[in-house]
N, C-alpha and C positions, 0 to 999 in steps of 0.2 A: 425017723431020725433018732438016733441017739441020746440016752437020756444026758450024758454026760454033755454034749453037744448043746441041746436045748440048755443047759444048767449056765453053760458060757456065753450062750444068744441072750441072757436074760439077765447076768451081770455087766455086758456089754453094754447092755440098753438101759440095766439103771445108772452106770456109767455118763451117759450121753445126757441124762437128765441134770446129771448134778455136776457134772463138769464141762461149760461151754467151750473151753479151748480144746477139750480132747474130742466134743461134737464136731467140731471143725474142721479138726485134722482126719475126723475117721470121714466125713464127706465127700473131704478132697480125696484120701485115697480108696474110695469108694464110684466117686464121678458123680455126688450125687449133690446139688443145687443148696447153697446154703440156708439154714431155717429162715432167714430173712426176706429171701430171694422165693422161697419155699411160701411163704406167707403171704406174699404179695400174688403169688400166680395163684393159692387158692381161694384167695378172695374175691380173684378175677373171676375164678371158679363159679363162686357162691354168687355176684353178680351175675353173672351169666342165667344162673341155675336160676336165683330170682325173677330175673325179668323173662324168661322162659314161661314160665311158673304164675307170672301173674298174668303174662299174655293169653298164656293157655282159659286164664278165669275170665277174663275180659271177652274171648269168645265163646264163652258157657252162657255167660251173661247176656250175650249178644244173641245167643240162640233162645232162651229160654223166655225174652223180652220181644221176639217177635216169633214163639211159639203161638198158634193157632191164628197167624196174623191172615185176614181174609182177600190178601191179594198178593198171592204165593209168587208172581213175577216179580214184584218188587223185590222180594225178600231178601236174596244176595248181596245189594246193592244197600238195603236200609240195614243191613249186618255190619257193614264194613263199614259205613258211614258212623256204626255206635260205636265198634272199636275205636278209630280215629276219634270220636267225641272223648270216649275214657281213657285215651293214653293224655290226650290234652291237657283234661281234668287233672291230669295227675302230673305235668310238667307245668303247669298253670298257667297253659299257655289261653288267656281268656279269649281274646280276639278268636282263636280258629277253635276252641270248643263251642262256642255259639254259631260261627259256621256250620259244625258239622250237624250239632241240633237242628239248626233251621234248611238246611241241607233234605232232612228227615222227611220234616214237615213238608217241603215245599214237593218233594217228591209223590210222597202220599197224597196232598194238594191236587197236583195235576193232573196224576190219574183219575183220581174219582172227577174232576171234574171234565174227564172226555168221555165221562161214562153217558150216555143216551137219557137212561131212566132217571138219572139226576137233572140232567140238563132239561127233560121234558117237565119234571116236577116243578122246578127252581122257579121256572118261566111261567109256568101255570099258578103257581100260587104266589108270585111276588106281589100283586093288589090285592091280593086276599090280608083279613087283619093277622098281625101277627100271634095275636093272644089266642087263649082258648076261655070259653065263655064260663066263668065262672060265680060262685056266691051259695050263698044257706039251700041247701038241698038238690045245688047242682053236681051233677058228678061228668069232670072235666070233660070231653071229649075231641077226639080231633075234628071231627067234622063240624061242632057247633063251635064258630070264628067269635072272639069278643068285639063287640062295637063299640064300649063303654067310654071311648076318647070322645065320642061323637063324631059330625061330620066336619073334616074329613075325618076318619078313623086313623089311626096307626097300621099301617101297612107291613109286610112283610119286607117289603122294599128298604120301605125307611129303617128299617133294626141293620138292613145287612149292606145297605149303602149308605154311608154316612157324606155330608161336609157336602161341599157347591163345588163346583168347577167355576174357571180362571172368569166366565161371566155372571157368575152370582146362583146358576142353575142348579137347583137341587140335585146328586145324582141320582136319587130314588129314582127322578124321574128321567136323566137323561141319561144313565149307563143300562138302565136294563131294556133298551133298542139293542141289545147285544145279549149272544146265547153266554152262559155261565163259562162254556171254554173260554171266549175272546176276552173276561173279565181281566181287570189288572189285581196282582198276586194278593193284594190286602184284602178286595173284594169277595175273590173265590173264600181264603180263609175265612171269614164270616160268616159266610154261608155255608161252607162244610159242620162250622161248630153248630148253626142253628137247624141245617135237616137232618145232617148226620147226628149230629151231639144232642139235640135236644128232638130228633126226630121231627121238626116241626110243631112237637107240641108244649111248649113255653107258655107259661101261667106269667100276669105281670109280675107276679112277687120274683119271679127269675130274672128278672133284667137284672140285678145288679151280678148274680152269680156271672152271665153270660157277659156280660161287660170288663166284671173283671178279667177273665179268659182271653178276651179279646183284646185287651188293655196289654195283659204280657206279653201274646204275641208280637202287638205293635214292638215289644220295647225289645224282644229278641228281634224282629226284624232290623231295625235300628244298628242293633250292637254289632248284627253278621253283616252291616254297610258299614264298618270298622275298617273290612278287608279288602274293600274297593277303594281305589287311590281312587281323584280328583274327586269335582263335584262339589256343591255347595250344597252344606249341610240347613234345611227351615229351621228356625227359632224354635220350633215344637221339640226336631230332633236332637237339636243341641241342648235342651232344656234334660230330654231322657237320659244322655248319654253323660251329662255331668252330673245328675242323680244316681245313677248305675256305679260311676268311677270308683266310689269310696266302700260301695258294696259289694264288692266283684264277689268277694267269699257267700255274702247269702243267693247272691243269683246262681252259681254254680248251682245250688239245690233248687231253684225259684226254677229255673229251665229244663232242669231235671226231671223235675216234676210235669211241668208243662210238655214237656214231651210225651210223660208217661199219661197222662188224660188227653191228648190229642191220640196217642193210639187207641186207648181203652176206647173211646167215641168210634175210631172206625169200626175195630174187633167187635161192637154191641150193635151200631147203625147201620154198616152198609154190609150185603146188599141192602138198601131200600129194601122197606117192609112191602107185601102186597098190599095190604090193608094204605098205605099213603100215597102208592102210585095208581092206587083204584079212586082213593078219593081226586086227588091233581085231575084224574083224567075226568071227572065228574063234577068239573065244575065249567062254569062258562068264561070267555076271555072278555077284561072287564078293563077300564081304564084305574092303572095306578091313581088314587086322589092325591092332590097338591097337598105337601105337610103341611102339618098348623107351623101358623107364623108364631114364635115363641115374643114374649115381652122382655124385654132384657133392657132394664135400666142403665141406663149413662151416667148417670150422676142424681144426687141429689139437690134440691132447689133450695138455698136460703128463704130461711122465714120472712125476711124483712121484703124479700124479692117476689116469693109467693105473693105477700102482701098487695104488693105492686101492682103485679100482674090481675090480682081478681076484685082491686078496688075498683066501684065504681065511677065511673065518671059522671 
């Protein structure tokens, strides 16, 4: 082009900068959409481009969080499950981001528990104590079981079956007449976090770590029974879910979290170690012991009433 040409392209366009009504007129007779109308489509633009852009990170994110994950058939499935979890997160919609969390879990859940070596383990060492036999100059090991509750001992049963059924029956002792598949969904989780997550081998001083764990998932279970109409909610559940209400912001990371240590447990634990499916298989089948009956006070008794009761006659 012409320099002379270029010299009036470029007073043109400072033109256009300092004077709006002659922008206007050169658009119209040009055909071309005015700066207003102009601004509006490129910011349509720039949204576009954005959420493009962040979707694109969301599934980097989604790949590199269930990179080396060790049950490669799931994998598609627990990817697109995390996407949906992080657009959630980010329209705050809380209700279906705990869905899609627990969603995760519940998938990884029921895999591993149709897996054979699991389900032979589970069964075999649920009367076995749960602890590993500890103290000054012992060094932990899986095979030496602690006894130190006495008898009966603390069983493996008892950490991963908690509460009575509708007749008073412990379920230590009446759910495990069922293989670890046919468990109900609270059940299996517990037992994933204790042979998976802790390998089976838990020292007492873990129970509170493993309780609390167990604790969250309860309360994501909970929050992802937000998304089911009807149903009567227990006083327990109504209890979690109006403690959660005012915290929605920290659980967003609370579950987050919880997510990211229920994989890290499988990614470490399964498959099952040789070394734990040698020992399960190397033990004898033994009766679950009846838990200790805990003491648990009702009240306390006035003095004047104590009195009463231990005077002589």
């Amino acid at each position: 082009m012409e320099d002379n040409k270029k010299a009036a392209i470029e007073k043109i366009y400072l033109l256009t900068k300092q004077d709006v009504e002659f922008n206007e007129e050169l658009r119209k007779k040009l055909g071309i959409a005015s700066s207003a109308s102009s601004a509006i489509a490129d910011d349509e633009r720039l949204n576009q481009i954005y959420e493009y852009c962040i979707e694109d990170i969301i599934c980097k994110q989604a790949e590199e969080f269930y990179k080396d994950f060790p049950i490669p058939e799931l994998q598609d499935q627990l990817r697109a499950d995390f996407r949906k979890m992080e657009l959630f997160r980010r329209k705050n919609s809380f209700d279906d981001f705990c869905l899609s969390v627990y969603q995760q879990i519940e998938n990884i859940t029921n895999f591993l528990c149709e897996d054979e070596s699991f389900n032979e383990v589970a069964q075999k060492m649920w009367a076995y104590p749960a602890y590993l036999r500890q103290g000054e100059g012992i060094t932990p090991k899986l095979e030496e079981r602690s006894s130190i509750y006495g008898k009966p001992y603390f069983a493996i049963a008892h950490l991963v079956f908690i509460g009575k059924d509708e007749q008073g029956h412990p379920n230590s002792i009446i759910r495990t007449a069922k293989p670890l598949r046919e468990q109900f969904a609270w059940d299996k989780i517990r037992n994933v976090v204790y042979f998976i997550g802790y390998k089976a081998e838990m020292l007492n001083w873990m129970y509170n770590g493993y309780s609390d764990i167990c604790n969250l998932l309860y309360e994501l279970y909970q929050c992802r029974n937000l998304n089911h109409r009807g149903g009567n909610k227990t006083e327990k559940a109504e209890g979690v879910i109006n403690k959660i209400k005012p915290l929605q912001s920290l659980y967003y990371f609370k579950f987050y979290g919880l997510l990211t240590q229920y994989v890290e447990f499988v990614k470490d634990g399964f498959p099952l170690s040789p070394r734990l499916i040698s020992y399960a298989n190397s033990l004898n089948t033994i009766s679950i012991p009846i838990p200790k009956q805990e003491f648990k006070p009702i009240g306390s008794i006035p003095i004047d009433e104590l009195a009463k009761r231990t005077k002589k006659k």
